[in-house]
N, C-alpha and C positions, 0 to 999 in steps of 0.2 A: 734363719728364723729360729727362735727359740722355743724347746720345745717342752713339755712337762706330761709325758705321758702319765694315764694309770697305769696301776698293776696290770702289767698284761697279764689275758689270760687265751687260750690258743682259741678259742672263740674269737673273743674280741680283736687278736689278729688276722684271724681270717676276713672277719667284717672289714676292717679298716684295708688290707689288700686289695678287696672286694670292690670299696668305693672310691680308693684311690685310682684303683686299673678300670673303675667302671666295667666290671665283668663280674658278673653272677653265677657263682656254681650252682643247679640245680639242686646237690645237696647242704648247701648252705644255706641258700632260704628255706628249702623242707628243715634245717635245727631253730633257724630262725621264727619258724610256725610253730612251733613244736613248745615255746618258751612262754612261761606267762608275763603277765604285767611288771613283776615281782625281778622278775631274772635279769628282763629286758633293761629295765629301770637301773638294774648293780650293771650295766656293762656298757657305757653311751657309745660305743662304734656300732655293738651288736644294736641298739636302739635307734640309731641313726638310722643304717644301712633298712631294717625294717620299715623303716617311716619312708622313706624313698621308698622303698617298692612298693609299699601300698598308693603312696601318691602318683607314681608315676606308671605305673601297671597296673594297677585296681582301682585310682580315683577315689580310693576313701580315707578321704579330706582330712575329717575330722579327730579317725584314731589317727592320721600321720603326724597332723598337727600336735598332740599332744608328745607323742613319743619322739618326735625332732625337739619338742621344749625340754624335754628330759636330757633330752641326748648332751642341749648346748648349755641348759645349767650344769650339767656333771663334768664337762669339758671347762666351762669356768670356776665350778668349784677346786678341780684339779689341777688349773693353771696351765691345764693342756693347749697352745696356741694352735697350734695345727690341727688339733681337734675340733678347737673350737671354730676354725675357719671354713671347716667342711659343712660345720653345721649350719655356719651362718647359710651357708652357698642355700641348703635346705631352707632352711627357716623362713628367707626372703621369699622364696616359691610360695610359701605356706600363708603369708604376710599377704601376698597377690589373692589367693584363693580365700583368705577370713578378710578382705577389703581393707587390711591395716595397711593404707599405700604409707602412707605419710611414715609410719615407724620405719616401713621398710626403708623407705628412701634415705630416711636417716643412717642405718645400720651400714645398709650399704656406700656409702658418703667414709662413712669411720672405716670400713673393712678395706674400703681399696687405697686409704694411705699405707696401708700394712705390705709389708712386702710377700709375694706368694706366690709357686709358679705359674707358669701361664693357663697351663687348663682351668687352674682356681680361680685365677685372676678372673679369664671368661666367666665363668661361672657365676662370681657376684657380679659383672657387669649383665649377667642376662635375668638374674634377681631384680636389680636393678631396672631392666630393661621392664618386666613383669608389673612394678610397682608404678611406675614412670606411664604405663598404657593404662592400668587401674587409674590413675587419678586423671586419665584423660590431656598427657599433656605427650603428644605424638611425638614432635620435635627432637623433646628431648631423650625417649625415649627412645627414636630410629639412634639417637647418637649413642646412646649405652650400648645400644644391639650391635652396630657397627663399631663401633668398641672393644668390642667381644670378638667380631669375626677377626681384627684385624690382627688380637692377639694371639689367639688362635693359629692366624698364621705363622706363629714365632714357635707356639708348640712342638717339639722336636718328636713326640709320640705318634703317630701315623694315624693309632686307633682312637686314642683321644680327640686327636684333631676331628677324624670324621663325625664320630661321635657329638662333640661340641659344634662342629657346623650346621649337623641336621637339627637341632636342637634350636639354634638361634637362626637359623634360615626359615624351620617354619612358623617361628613367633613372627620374626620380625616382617613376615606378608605382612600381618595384619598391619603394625605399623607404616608402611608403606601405603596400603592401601587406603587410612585416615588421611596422610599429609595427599592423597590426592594421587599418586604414582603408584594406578591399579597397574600396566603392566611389569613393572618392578614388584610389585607385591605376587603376580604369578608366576616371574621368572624366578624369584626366591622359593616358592613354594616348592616348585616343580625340581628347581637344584636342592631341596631336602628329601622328596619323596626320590629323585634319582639315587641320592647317596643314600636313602634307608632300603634302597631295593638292591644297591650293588653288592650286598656284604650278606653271608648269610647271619651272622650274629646282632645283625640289626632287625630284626623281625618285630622286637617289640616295639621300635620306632615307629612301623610303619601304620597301626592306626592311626595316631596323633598327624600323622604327615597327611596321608588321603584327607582326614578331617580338615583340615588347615588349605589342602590346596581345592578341594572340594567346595569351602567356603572361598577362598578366592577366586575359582571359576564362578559363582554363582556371584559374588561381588563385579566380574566382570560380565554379567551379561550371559555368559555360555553354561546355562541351563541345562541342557542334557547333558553333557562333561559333568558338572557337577552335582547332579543326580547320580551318575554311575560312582565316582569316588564317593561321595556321603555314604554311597550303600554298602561299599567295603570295610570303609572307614568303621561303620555300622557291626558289621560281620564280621572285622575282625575285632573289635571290641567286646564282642559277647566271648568270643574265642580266650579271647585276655584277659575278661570280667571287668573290663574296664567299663566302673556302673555308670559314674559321672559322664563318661566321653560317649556311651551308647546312648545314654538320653541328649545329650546336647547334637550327636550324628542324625537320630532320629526328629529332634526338633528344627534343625540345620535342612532336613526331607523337606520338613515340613513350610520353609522357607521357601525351597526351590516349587514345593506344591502350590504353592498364593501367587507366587510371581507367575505361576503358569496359569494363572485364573481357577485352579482348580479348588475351589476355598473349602468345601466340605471333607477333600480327603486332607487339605493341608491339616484343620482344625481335629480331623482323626489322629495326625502326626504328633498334636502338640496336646492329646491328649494322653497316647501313647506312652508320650517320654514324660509326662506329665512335669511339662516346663513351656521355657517358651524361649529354650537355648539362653542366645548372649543377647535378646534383644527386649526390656525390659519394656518396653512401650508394644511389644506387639499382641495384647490383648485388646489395645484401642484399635492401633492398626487393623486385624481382621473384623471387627466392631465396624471403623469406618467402611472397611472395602464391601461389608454386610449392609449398608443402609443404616445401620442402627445407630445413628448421629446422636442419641441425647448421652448412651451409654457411651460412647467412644472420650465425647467431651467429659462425662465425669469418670474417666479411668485416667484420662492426661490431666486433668485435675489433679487429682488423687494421686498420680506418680510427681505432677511439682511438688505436690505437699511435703511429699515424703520427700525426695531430691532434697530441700532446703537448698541450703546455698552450692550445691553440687550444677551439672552442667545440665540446663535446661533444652538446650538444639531440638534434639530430636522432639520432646513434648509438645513444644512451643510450633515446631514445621507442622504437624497432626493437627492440633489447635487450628491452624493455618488454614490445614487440607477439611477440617469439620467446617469451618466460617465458610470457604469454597462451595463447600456441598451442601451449605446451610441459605446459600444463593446471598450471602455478605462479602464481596469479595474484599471493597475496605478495609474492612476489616483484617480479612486473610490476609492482605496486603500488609498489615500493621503487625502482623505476628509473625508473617512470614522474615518482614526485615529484621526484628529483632532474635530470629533463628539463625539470619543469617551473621548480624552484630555474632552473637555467641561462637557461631564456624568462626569467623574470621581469626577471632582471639586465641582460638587454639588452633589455627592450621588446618583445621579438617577441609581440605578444599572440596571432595569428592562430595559431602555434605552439603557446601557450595554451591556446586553445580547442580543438587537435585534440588536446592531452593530458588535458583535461576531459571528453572524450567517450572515451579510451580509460580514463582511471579509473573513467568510470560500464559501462564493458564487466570491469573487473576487479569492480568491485561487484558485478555479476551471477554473474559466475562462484567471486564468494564469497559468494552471497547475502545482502549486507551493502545493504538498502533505501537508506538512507543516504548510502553513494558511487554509488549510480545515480542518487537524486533531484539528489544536490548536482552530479556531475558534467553529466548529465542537463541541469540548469536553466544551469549555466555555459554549457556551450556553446551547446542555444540561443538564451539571449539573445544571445550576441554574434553570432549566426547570423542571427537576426530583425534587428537592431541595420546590418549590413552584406549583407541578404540575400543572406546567402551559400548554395549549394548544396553543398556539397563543405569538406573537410578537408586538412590534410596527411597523406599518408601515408594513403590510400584502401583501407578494408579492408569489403568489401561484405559477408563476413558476420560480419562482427562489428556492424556500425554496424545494418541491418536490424530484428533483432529489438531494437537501441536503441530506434531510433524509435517502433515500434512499441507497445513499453514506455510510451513518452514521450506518444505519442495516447492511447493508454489512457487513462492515469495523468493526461493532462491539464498536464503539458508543453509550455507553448507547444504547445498540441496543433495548431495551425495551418499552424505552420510545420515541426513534425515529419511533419503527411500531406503538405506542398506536394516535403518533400525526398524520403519514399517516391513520390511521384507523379512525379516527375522522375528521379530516379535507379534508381529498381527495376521500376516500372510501365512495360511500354513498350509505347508508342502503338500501336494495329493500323498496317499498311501502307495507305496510300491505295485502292491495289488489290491484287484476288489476285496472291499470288507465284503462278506456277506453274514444280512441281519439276522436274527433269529426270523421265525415265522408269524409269532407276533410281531412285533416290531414293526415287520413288514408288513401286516396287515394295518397296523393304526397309523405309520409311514401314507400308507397308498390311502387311507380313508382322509390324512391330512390334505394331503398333496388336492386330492379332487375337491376338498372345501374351500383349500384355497384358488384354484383355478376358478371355482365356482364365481370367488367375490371380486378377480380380478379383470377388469377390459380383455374380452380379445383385440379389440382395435381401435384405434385412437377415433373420435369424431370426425363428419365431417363438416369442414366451418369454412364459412364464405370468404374469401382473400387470407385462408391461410392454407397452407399445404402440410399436412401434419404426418409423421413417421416415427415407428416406436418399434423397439425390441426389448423383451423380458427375457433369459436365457440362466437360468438358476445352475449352476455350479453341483447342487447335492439334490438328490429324490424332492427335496423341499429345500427352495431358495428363502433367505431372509429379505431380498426386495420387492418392492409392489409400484407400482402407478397409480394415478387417478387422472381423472376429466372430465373437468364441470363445466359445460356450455349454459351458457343463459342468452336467448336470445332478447333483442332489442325490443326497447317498449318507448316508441316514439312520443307516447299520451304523457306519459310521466317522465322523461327524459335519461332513461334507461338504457344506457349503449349497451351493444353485443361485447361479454366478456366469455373468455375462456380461465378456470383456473388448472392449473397443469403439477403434478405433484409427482417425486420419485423419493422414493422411501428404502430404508434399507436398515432393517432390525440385527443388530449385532449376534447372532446365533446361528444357527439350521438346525435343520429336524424339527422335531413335534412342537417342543415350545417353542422354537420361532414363529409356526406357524399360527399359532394357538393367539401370540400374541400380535402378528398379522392380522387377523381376523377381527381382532378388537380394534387395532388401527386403524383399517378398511370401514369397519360401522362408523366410530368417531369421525374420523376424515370425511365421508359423504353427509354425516350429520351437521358440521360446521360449512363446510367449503360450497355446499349447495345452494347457501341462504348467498353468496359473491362476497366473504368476509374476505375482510383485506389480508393479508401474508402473514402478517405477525400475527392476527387475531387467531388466523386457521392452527398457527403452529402454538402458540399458548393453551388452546383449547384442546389440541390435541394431548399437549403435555398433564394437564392437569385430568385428562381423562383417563391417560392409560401411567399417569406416575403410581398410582398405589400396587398394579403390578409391575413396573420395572424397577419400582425396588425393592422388591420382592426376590425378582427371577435375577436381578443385577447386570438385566440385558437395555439395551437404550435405543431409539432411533435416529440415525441419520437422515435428515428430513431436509429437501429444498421445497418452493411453493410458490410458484410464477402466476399473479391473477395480469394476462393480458386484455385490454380494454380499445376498444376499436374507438378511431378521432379520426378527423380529417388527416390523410395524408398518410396514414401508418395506422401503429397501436403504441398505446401506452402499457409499458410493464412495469408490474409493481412484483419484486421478488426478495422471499427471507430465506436464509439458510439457516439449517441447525444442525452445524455438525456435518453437514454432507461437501461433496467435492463443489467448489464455485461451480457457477456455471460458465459456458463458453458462448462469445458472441461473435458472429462475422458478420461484419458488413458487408453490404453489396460490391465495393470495391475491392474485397479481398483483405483487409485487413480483420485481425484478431486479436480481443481483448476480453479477460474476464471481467466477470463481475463481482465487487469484489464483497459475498457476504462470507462472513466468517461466525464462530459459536461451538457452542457445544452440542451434543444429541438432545434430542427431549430424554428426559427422567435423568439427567447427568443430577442433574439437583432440586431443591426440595420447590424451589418454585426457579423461574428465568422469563428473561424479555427479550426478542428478538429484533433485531431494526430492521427495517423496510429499507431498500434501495431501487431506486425509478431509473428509467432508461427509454428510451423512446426508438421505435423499431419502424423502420420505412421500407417499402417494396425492395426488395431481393438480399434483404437483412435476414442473416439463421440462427438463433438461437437454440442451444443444446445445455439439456439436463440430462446430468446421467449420475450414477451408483460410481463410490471407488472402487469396485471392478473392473471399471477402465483401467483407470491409471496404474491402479496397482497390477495388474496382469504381467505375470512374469515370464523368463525365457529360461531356457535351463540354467543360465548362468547364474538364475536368480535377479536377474536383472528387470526394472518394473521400465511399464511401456512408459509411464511418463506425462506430466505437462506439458514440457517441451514438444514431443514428439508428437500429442494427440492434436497440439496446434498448429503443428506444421503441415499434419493429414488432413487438416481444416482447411489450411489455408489454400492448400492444392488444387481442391475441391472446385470442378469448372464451376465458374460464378451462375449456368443456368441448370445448376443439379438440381432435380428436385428431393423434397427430405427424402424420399425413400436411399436413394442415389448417396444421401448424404450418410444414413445410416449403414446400408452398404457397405460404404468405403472405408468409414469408422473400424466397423467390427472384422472386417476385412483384412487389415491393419495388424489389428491386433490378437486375432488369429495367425497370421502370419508372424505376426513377435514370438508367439504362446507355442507355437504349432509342434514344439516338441516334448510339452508336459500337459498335462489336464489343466483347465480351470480348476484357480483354488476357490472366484469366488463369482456370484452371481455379475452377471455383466447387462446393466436396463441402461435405455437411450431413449431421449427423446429428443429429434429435430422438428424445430419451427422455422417454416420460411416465409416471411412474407408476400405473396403475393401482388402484382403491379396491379389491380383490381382496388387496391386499399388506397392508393392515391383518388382514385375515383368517387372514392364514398362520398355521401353527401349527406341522406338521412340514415342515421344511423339511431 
């Protein structure tokens, strides 16, 4: 290579040693601080070398940006090739950070016909690599990055080598984790923060590395892991003044804080850092996950405006997830495909799969089987495939009764209970909390308001045998029951009905119960008059929606009106959101039933459908709380569909319910028996009675 150095001057050779061996004397950047604008500008190594440390140890952008432009016109005014190549290496960096992907791409394109050795060569391929993820085109950008490692490995320098790998190993997660291949994106991570932790003269690496794999554990799903890195990540950037990376660490909290439903301290994180990190949509997003639908929709507005012809996915998915919660699912449906069109085009598979799972949430809410199985099964395989936990665009009740669906139905049923078990089921605490003394004072005055509005015991009804347990999990459970007999009015032709109701409000503690309590008044105010299933569950929805979205809390609600006929009873049963219900026949066979939906208050309005079934002498029907199913065993392992039907089926055919609930809870104490309930556990068994064949006037 040809070269044209400036006048050296022992300065500007020390710079230039400095960035060629990528080793910083501490008193070399203290003459480098020391220099004004003036001095910097007559020397472009010494100009260079500064603009790198500020970018890359201090994150301030903007003076680096300038003083790298100096660096590389003084380099070409001088005809310095070597010089000017270093700088390019910089520049391109700086081209990523002021969003000029396109120039970059081009420079870069020109510099790497040039011949230069291998750490350079790396170098613009990971400029490259930077400009190539800016303009959203993954693909080709994994291939710059991989580019880079491969040369790298030609590198004869030990120090440069490692240097240069930790460097391109923690960009290139992210890339990996676009084209879809999240555990390559954390094995990459994890092999840079290993090499920036082996070496003491790497220390300055290691915030960007923690940040980087921090964000990759939290792209995969493992939220406490990347809570504890962000917060180092965090810690050691104030340490390093690194201003830009301390606000993106803390906004990055603030990510793993929403994803954990924690939305008030997230929105403290993202005021903190006063950003909203690398996700430009998520002022709509914590908008949506707030109820605050009209705002949400005009901030994803407002970001395609701006976007122009840039990549609309993520907007377009929110748009999606707003029409969803706007109770249009059509719609959602219509903008959801065309988020998905946009993934496609560029590779973002991972993107993919969270638009696969919110199609199979629009299926449901159109009860089209169809787009819940297909979207359903999309997402996940690719979820089993990269054992992922978690999605883009985190919407807990919407996703919940997915899964749930998904175990049922036999859905990669494996990995649909591993993601309820992890994400919804949470662990008891090692040991007792114990509350303050209020707390506990307005605990125990809940607790006894709600015992107040709840049955102690199921009715009793002529040719049915009825058996119930409540068993709340915390001082205050989030489930309830009800039972509304109406007896028979022969004059007007009135049959004996029973309606039957298990409830189970997404929370504990005070405002569960608080909003309990509203449930409980509504629910007896409708269900009293014998309104049919859906009618009960719409009314209850529109009664208590202006606080659950409020509180961002929802009910899991089923609602059995059984009606006494010759021979049996007729059921008329809705679910919203809660576990199907279970049927056995008198013969020993078992079968749900199959309603499916969302909670009451999921959305701004909803309709539930009715499902009929017809119940004859020694036929049992059972309603219960996912406290069943979901109840887990130390391994973490949840007791099951499968299994709660087999304990059904066992069941001698002349048990009566009590017998039946027994054996139930029985079960699954013996599954559980070596952790606490995580969650409240209610049952209700109905057996028909040989009496109901006998009816006549009814």
């Amino acid at each position: 290579m040809t070269t044209h150095n400036l006048p050296p001057t022992e300065l500007g050779l020390d710079a230039r040693a400095a960035l060629c061996q990528r080793r910083y004397p501490s008193e070399l950047l203290a003459a480098l601080d020391a220099l004004d604008a003036a001095a910097l500008r007559a020397e472009p190594w010494a100009a260079l070398l500064h603009g790198r440390q500020l970018c890359r140890l201090h994150s301030r952008f903007a003076e680096a940006t300038a003083l790298i432009d100096d660096a590389l016109a003084g380099f070409r005014a001088a005809g310095d090739g070597e010089g000017e190549l270093w700088a390019l290496a910089e520049w391109l960096v700086m081209r990523y950070h002021n969003g000029a992907y396109a120039a970059g791409q081009a420079a870069a394109a020109a510099a790497l016909a040039r011949p230069m050795p291998a750490y350079l060569r790396a170098e613009i391929h990971f400029g490259q690599f930077l400009c190539l993820i800016g303009a959203v085109q993954p693909r080709a950008a994994v291939a710059a990055g991989e580019a880079a490692l491969a040369v790298l490995d030609t590198e004869p320098d030990a120090w440069l080598q490692r240097i240069g790998r930790i460097q391109m190993l923690r960009n290139i997660a992210a890339g990996y984790h676009y084209l879809g291949q999240v555990c390559r994106a954390v094995a990459a991570a994890e092999q840079a923060a290993t090499l920036a932790q082996a070496h003491p003269d790497t220390a300055d690496m290691r915030p960007w590395c923690y940040y980087e794999l921090g964000l990759a554990y939290w792209r995969h799903g493992r939220l406490s892991t990347a809570a504890e890195l962000l917060g180092q990540a965090r810690r050691l950037a104030e340490d390093w003044q690194h201003r830009e990376l301390w606000r993106w660490a803390v906004a990055a909290q603030g990510h793993v804080l929403r994803d954990h439903d924690r939305l008030e301290a997230a929105l403290a994180a993202y005021q903190l850092a006063n950003c909203w990190g690398e996700d430009p949509e998520g002022p709509a997003f914590i908008q949506l996950r707030q109820g605050r639908l009209a705002e949400a929709r005009w901030s994803c507005e407002t970001l395609l405006s701006l976007q122009g012809e840039g990549p609309h996915g993520d907007a377009l998915l929110l748009l999606g997830l707003i029409e969803l919660k706007s109770n249009q699912p059509a719609a959602a449906l219509d903008l959801l495909d065309r988020a998905s069109t946009e993934y496609a085009g560029a590779g973002l598979h991972y993107h993919q799969a969270t638009v696969q799972l919110y199609r199979a949430a629009a299926g449901m809410a159109l009860q089209r089987t169809e787009l819940i199985e297909h979207g359903l099964r999309g997402y996940l395989a690719y979820a089993v495939r990269e054992q992922l936990l978690t999605c883009g665009w985190w919407m807990p009740d919407l996703i919940e009764p997915l899964l749930i669906y998904a175990s049922r139905y036999q859905i990669e049923p494996a990995w649909a209970e591993r993601l309820l078990a992890e994400r919804f089921v949470i662990a008891p605490p090692a040991s007792p909390i114990v509350s303050p003394s209020h707390e506990h004072t307005e605990l125990e005055i809940a607790r006894r308001m709600q015992l107040s509005l709840l049955p102690a015991q199921p009715p009793l009804m002529p040719d049915l045998d009825i058996a119930a347990i409540i068993e709340p999990a915390a001082e205050i459970g989030g489930d309830f029951v009800g039972y509304f007999p109406r007896g028979a009015e022969p004059a007007s032709g009135v049959r004996r009905q029973i309606g039957l109701a298990v409830g189970d409000i997404s929370g504990k503690g005070l405002g569960a119960a608080l909003l309990l309590s509203g449930a409980v008044v509504a629910l007896n105010t409708v269900a009293a008059t014998g309104a049919a299933p859906a009618h009960v569950a719409r009314a209850l929805h529109e009664a208590l929606h202006p606080y659950t979205s409020r509180s961002r809390m929802t009910i899991a609600f089923c609602y059995a009106l059984l009606t006494q006929q010759p021979g049996g009873w007729a059921a008329q049963l809705a679910g919203a959101g809660a576990v199907t219900p279970l049927l056995r026949r008198a013969d020993g066979t078992c079968s749900w039933i199959e309603t499916s939906g969302f909670p009451l208050g999921t959305f701004v309005a909803a309709h539930w459908r009715e499902i009929a079934i017809d119940l004859a002498p020694g036929d049992i029907l059972l309603l219960f709380s996912d406290g069943i199913v979901e109840a887990m065993d130390a391994g973490r392992m949840m007791f099951g569909f499968d299994r709660l039907a087999e304990v059904v089926r066992q069941i001698e055919p002349t048990a009566d319910a009590q017998t039946v609930v027994r054996t139930v809870v029985g079960a699954i104490r013996t599954h559980s028996r070596a952790i606490e309930p995580h969650d409240d556990i209610t049952l209700i068994a109905v057996r028909v009675l040989s009496g109901a064949s006998n009816t006549r006037s009814l």
